[in-house]
KEKE-3310 file (N, C-alpha, C; in steps of 0.2 Angstrom, whole numbers, plus 5000, padded with zeros to 4 digits):
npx = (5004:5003:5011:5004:5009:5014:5011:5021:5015:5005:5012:5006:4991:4984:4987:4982:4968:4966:4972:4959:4952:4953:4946:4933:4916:4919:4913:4920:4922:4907:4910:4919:4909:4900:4906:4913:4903:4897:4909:4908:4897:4889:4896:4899:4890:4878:4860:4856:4863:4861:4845:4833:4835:4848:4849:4841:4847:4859:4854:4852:4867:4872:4863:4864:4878:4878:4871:4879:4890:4886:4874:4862:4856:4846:4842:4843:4835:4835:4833:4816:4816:4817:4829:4825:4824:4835:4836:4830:4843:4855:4851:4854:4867:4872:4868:4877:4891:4891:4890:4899:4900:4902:4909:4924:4924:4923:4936:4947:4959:4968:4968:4973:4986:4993:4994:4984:4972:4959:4944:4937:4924:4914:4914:4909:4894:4891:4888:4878:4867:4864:4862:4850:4842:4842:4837:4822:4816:4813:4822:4833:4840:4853:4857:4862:4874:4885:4881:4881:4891:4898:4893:4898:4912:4907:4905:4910:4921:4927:4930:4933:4925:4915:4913:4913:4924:4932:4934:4938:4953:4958:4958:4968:4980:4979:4971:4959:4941:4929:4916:4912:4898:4895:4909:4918:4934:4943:4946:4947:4956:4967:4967:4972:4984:4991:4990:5000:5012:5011:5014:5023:5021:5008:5008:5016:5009:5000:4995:4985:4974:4972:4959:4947:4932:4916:4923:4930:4945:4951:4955:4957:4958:4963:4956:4963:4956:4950:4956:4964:4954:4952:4966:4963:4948:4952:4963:4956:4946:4953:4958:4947:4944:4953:4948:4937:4942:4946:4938:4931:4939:4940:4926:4931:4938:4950:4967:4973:4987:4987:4979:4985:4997:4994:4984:4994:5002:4995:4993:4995:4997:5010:5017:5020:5011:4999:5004:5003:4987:4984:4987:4982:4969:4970:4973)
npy = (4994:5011:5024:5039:5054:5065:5082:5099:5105:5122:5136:5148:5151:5149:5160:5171:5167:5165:5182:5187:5186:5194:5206:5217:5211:5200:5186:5173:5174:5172:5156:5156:5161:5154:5142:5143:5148:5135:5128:5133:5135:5122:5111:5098:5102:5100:5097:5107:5117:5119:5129:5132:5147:5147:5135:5139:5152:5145:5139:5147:5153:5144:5141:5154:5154:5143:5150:5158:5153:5147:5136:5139:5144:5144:5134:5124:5114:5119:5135:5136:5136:5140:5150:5138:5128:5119:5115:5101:5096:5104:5097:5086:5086:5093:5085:5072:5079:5075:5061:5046:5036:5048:5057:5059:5064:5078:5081:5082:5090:5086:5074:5070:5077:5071:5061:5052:5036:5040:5042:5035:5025:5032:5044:5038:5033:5046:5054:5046:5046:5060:5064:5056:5063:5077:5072:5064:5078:5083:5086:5085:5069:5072:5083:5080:5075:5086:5095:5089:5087:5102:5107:5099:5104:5117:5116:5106:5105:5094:5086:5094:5104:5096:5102:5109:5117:5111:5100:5100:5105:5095:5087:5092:5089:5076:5066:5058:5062:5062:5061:5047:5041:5031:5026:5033:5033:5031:5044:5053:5050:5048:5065:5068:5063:5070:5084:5078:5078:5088:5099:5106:5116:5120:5122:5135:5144:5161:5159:5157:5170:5190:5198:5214:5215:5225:5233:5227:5218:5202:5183:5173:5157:5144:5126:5112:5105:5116:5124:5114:5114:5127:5126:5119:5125:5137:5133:5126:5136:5142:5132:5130:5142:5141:5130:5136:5145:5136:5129:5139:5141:5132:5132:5142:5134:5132:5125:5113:5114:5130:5133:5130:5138:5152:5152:5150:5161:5172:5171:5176:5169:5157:5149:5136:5131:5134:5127:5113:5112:5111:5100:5092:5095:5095:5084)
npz = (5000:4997:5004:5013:5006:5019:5021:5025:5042:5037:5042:5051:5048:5061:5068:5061:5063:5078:5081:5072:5084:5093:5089:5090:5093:5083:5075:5080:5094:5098:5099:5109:5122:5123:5126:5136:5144:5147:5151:5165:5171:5169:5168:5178:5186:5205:5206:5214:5211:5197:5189:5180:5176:5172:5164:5152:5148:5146:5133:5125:5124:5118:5106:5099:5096:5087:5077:5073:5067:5054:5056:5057:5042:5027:5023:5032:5045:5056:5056:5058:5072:5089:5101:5112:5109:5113:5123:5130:5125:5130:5143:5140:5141:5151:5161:5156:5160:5174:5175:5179:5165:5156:5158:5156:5142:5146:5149:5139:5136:5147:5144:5131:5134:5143:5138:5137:5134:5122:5128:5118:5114:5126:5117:5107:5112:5117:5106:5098:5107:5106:5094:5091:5100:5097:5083:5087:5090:5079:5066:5053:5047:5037:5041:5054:5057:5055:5063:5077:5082:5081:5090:5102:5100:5104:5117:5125:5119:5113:5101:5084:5073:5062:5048:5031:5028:5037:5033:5023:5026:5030:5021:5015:5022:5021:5028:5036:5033:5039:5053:5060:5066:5070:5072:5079:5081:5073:5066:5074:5082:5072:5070:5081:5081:5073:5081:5089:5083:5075:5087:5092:5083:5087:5101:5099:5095:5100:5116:5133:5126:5128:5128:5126:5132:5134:5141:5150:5154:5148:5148:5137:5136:5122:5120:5115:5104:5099:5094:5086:5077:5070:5065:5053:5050:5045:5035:5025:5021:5014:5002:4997:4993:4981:4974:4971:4961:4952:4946:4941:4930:4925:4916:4908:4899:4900:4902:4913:4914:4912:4922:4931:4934:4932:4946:4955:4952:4956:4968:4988:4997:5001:4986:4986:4996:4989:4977:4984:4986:4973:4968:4973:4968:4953:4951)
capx = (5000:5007:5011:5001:5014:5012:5013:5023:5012:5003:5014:5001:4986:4982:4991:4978:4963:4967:4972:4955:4947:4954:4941:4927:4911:4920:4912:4926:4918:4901:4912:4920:4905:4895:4911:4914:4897:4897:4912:4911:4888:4886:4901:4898:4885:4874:4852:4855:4865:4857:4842:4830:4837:4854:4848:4839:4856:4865:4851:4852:4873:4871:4861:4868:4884:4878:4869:4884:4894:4879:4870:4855:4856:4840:4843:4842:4828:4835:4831:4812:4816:4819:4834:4824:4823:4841:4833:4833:4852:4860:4851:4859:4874:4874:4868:4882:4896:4892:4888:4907:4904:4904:4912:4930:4923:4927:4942:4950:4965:4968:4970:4980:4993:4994:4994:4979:4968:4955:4938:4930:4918:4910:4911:4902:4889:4884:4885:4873:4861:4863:4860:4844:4838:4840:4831:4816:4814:4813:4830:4834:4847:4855:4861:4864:4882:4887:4877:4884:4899:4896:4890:4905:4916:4906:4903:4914:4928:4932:4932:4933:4917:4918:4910:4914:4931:4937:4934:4945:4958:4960:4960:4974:4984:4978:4968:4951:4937:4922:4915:4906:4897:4895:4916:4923:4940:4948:4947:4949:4964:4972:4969:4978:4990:4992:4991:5008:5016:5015:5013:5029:5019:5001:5011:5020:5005:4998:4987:4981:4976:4968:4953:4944:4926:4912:4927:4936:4950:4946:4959:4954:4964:4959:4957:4967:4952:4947:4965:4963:4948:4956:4969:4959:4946:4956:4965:4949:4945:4958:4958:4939:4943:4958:4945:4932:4945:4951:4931:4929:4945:4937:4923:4933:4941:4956:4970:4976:4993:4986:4974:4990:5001:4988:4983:5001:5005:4993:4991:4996:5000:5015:5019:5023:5006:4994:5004:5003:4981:4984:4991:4977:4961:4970:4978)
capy = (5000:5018:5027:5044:5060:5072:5090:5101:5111:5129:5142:5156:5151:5148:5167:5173:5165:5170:5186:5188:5187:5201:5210:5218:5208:5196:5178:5168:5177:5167:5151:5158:5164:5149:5136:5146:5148:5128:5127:5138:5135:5119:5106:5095:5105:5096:5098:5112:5124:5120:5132:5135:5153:5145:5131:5146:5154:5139:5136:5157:5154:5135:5142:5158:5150:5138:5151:5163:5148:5144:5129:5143:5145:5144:5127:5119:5115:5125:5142:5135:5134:5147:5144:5136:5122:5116:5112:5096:5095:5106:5095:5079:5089:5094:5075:5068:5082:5070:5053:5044:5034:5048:5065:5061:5067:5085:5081:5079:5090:5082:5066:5073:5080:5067:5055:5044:5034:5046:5040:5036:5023:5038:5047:5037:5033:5051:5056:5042:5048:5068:5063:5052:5067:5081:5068:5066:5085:5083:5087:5077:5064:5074:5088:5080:5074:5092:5099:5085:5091:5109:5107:5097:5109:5123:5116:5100:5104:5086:5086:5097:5104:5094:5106:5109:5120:5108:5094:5104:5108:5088:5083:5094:5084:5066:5066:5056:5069:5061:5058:5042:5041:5023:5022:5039:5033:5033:5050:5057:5046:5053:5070:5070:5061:5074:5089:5077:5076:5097:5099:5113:5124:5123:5128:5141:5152:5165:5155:5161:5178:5194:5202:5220:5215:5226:5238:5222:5213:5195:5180:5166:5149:5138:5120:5108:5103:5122:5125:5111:5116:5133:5127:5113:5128:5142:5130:5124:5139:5144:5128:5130:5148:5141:5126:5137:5150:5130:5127:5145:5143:5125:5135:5146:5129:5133:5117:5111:5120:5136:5135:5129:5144:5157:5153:5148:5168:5177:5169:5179:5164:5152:5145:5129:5128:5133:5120:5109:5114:5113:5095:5088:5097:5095:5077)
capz = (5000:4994:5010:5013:5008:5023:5021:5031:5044:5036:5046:5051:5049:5069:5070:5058:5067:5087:5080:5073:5090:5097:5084:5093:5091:5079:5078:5085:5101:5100:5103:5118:5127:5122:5128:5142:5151:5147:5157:5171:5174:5168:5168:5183:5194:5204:5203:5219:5208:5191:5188:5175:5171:5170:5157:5147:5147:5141:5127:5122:5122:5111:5100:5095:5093:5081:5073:5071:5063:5050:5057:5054:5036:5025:5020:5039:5049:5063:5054:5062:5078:5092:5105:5118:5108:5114:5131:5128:5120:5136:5149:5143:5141:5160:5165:5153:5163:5182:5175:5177:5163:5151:5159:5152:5138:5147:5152:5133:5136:5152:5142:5127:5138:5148:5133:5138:5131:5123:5126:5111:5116:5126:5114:5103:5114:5118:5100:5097:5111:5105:5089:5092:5105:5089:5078:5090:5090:5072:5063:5048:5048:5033:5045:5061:5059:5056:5070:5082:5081:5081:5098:5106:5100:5109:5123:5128:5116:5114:5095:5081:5071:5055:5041:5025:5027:5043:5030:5018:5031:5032:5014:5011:5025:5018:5035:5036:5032:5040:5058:5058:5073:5073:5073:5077:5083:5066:5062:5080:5082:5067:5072:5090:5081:5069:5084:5093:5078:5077:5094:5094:5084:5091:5108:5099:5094:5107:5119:5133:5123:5133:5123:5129:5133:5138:5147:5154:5149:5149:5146:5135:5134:5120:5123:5109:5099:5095:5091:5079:5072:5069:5060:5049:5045:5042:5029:5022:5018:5008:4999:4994:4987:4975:4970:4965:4955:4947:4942:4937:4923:4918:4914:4902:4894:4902:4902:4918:4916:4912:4928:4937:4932:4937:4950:4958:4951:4957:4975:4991:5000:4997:4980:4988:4999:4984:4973:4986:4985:4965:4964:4976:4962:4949:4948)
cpx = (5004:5005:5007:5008:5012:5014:5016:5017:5011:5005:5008:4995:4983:4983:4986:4971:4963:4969:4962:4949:4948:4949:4934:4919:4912:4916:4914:4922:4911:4906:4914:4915:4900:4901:4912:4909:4896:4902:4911:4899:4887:4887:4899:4897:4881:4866:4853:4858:4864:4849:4839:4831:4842:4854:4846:4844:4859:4862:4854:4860:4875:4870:4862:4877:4884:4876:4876:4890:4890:4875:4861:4853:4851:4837:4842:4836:4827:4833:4822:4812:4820:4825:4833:4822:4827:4840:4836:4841:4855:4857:4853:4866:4877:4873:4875:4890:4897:4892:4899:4906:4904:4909:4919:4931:4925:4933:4949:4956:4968:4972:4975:4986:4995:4998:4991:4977:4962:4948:4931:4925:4912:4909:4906:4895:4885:4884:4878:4866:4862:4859:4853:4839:4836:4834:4824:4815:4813:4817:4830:4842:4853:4861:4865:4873:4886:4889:4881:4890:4900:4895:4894:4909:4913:4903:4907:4922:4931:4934:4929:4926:4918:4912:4913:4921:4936:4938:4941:4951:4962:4963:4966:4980:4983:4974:4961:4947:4930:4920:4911:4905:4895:4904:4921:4930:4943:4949:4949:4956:4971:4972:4972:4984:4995:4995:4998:5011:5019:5015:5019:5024:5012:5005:5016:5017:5001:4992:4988:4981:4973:4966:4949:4935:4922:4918:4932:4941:4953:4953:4957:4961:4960:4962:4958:4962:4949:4953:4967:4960:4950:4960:4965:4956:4947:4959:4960:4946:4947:4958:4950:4938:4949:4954:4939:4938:4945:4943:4929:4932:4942:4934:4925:4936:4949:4961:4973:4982:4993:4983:4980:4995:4998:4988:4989:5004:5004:4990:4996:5000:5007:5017:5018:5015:5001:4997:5002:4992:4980:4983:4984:4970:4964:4972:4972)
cpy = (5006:5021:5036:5048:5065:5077:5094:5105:5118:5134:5148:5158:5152:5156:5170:5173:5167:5177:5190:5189:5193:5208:5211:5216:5202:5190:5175:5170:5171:5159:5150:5159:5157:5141:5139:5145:5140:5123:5129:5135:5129:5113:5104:5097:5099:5099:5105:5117:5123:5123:5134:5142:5151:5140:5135:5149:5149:5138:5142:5154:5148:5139:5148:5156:5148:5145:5158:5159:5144:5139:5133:5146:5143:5137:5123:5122:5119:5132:5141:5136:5140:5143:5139:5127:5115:5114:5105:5092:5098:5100:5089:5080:5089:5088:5073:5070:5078:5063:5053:5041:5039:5056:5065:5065:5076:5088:5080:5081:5086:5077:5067:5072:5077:5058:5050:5041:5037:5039:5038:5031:5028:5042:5045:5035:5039:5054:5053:5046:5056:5067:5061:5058:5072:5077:5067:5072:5088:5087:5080:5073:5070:5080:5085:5079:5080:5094:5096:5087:5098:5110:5104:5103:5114:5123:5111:5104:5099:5084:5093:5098:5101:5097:5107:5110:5115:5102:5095:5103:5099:5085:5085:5089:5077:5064:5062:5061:5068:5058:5055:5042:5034:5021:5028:5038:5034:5038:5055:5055:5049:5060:5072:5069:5069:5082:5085:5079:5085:5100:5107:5119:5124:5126:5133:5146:5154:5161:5153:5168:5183:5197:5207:5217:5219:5231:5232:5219:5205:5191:5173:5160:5144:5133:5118:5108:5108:5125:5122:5110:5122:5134:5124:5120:5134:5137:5125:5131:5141:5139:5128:5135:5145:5134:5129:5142:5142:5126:5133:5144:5137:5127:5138:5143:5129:5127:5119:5116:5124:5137:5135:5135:5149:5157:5154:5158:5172:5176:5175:5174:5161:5150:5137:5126:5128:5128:5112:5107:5110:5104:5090:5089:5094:5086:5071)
cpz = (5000:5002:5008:5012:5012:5019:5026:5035:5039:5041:5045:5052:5056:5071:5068:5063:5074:5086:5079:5080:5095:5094:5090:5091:5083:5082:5080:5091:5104:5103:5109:5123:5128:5127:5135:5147:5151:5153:5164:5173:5173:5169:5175:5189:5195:5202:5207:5213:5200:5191:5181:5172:5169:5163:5154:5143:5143:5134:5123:5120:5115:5104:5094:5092:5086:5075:5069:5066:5058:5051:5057:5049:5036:5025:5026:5043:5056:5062:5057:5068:5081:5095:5110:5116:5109:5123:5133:5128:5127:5143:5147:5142:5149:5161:5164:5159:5172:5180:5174:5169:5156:5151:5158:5146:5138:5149:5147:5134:5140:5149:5138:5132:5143:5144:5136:5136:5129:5121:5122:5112:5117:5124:5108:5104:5115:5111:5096:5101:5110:5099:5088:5097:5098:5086:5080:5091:5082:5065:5059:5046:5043:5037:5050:5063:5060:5063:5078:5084:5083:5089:5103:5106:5104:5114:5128:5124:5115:5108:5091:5076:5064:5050:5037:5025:5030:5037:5024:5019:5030:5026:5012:5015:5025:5026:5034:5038:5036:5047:5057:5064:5075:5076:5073:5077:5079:5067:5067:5083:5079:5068:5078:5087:5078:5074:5088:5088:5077:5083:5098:5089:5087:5099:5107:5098:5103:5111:5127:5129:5128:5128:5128:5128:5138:5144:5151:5152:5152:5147:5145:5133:5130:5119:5116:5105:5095:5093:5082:5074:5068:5063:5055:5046:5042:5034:5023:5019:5012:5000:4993:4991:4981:4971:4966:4959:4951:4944:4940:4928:4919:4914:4909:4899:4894:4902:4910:4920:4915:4918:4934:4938:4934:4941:4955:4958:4954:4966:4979:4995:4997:4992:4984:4991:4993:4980:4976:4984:4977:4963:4966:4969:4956:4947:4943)
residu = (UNK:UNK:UNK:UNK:UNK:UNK:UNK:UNK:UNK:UNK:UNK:UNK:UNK:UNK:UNK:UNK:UNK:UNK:UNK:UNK:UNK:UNK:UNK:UNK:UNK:UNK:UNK:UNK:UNK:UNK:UNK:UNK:UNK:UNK:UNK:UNK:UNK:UNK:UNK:UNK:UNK:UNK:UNK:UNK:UNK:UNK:UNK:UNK:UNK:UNK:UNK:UNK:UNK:UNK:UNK:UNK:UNK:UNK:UNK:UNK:UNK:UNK:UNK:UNK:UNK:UNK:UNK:UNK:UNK:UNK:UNK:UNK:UNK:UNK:UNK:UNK:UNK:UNK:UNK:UNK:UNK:UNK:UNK:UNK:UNK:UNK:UNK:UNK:UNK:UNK:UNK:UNK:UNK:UNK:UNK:UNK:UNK:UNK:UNK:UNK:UNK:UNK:UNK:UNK:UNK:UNK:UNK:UNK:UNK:UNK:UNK:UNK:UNK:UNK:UNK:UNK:UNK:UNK:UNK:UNK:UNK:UNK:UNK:UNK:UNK:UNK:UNK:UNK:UNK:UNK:UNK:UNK:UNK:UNK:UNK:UNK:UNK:UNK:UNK:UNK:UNK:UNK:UNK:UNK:UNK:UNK:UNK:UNK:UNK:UNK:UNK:UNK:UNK:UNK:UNK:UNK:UNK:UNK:UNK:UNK:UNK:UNK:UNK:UNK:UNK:UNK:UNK:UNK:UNK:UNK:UNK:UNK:UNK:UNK:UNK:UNK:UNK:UNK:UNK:UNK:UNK:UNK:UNK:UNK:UNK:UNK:UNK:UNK:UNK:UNK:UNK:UNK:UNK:UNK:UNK:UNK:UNK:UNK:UNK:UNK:UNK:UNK:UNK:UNK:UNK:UNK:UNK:UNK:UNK:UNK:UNK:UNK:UNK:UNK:UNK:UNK:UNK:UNK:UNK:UNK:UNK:UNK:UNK:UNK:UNK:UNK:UNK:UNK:UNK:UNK:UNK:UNK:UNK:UNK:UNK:UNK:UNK:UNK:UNK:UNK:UNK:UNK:UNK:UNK:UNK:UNK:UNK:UNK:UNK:UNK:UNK:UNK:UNK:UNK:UNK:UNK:UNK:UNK:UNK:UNK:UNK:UNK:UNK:UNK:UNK:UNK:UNK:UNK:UNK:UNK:UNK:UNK:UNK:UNK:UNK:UNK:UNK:UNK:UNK:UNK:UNK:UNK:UNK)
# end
C-alpha cells in the first residue's frame, strides 16, 4: 500500500485566526462565550446549583453560537426553531458532565497532555444519544452529523466541528474527512495524532490571549480541539477559494497547466502551499 505524503504544517494560519478574536464583536467570540458559560455553569453542577434561568442561558449561548457559525442558514431546519429548543440537547449535556461513565469526555486536554487513552467509546455513545435526542425533535438525519459536532466543540471541546472547510483543512493533510458516529475513533485518532506530531507549533501560537470585553480585559485559553479546528478551518478555507478559482478557469476551457500557472501567480499565499492545494484538484 502507497504510503500517505504528509505535508509540512501551514505556518500562520492559527496566528491569523486567534488574531481575529481580538476584533470587537467578531464571531470567534460566539464560541468563547458559548464554551465558556458551558464550562464555568454547567460542567459538573449538581440539581441544587442547576436552575431553569441558567439552562435558558446555556440554550440562548448554544444556539447563538451555532447560529453565528451557520447551522441557521435557509437550507436547515433550525432556521424554524427558536433557542429554547436546545433544552433538551443542554440538559443531557449537563447530565452527561456527572455521569462517570461519560464526563472524560470534558476532560480531553487532560488526556491529550497526559497522553491517555481518549475515550472514544464515550464518545460514541453520547453522539449516538445527542443525535437520536435532535432527531426526535425533528432534525433530519442529513444535517445532524454536522450539528453534532458543532456542539462538542462549543461546549465540551472534545472534538473538532467537521463542516465543510474543517473537512478541507484535512483533505489537504491526507487526513480522514468524516466523523462516523457509529466508529469515530479513526478519524479522531488521526487527528491527536496529527496535533503530537505538530505539537511545537500549536504551543508556539499565542494561547492564553487577553481580549477587551464590555470595558474588561478577559483571558481566553483555548482548549486543543478548538486550536485544531482553527487550524483545519482556516485552511479549508483557503483551499475551497483556490478550488472554485480551478472550476471557474474549467469553465473558460482553460488546460490544467494554464489554471496551474495562474493561479500559483497570482496567489498571496506560498507557491509551495497553493501547489501543494493545486496537485490535490488538479491530479
Amino acid at each position: 500500500m502507497k504510503e500517505k505524503q504528509e505535508k509540512p504544517i501551514v505556518e500562520g494560519l492559527l496566528d491569523e485566526m486567534i488574531k481575529e478574536m481580538s476584533e470587537e464583536h467578531n464571531r470567534g467570540r460566539s464560541w468563547w462565550y458559548c464554551y465558556d458559560f458551558f464550562q464555568k455553569n454547567i460542567k459538573g453542577k449538581n440539581e441544587n446549583e442547576v436552575n431553569p434561568k441558567l439552562m435558558d442561558l446555556a440554550c440562548l449561548n448554544l444556539a447563538f453560537y451555532l447560529a453565528s457559525w451557520g447551522m441557521y442558514r435557509g437550507s436547515t431546519d433550525l432556521l424554524q426553531k427558536d433557542y429554547k429548543f436546545f433544552g433538551p440537547t443542554v440538559d443531557f449535556l449537563w447530565k452527561s458532565s456527572t455521569d462517570d461513565n461519560y464526563k472524560l469526555l470534558w476532560q480531553v486536554d487532560d488526556i491529550i497532555n497526559k497522553k491517555s487513552e481518549y475515550p472514544y467509546k464515550q464518545l460514541q455513545e453520547t453522539a449516538h444519544k445527542l443525535e437520536t435526542k435532535l432527531k426526535e425533535e425533528g432534525l433530519k438525519q442529513g444535517q445532524l452529523n454536522t450539528l453534532v459536532t458543532k456542539i462538542f466543540l462549543g461546549t465540551l471541546a472534545c472534538i473538532p466541528a467537521f463542516d465543510t472547510f474543517v473537512k478541507n483543512g484535512l483533505k489537504y493533510h491526507n487526513c480522514q474527512q468524516s466523523f462516523n458516529i457509529d466508529n469515530p475513533q479513526r478519524v479522531i485518532e488521526e487527528i491527536i495524532g496529527f496535533y503530537i506530531k505538530n505539537i511545537s507549533y500549536f504551543e508556539s501560537v499565542e494561547n492564553p490571549i487577553k481580549i477587551s470585553i464590555d470595558g474588561s480585559v478577559i483571558e481566553i485559553k483555548f482548549p486543543i480541539m478548538k486550536l485544531i479546528d482553527m487550524y483545519f478551518w482556516k485552511l479549508g478555507i483557503i483551499y475551497n477559494d483556490v478550488e472554485n478559482k480551478v472550476k471557474e478557469r474549467k469553465k473558460q476551457g482553460k488546460t490544467d497547466n494554464e489554471i496551474y500557472k495562474e493561479i500559483v501567480k497570482e496567489t498571496k499565499h506560498t507557491k509551495a502551499f497553493i501547489k501543494n492545494i493545486l496537485d490535490i484538484l488538479l491530479k
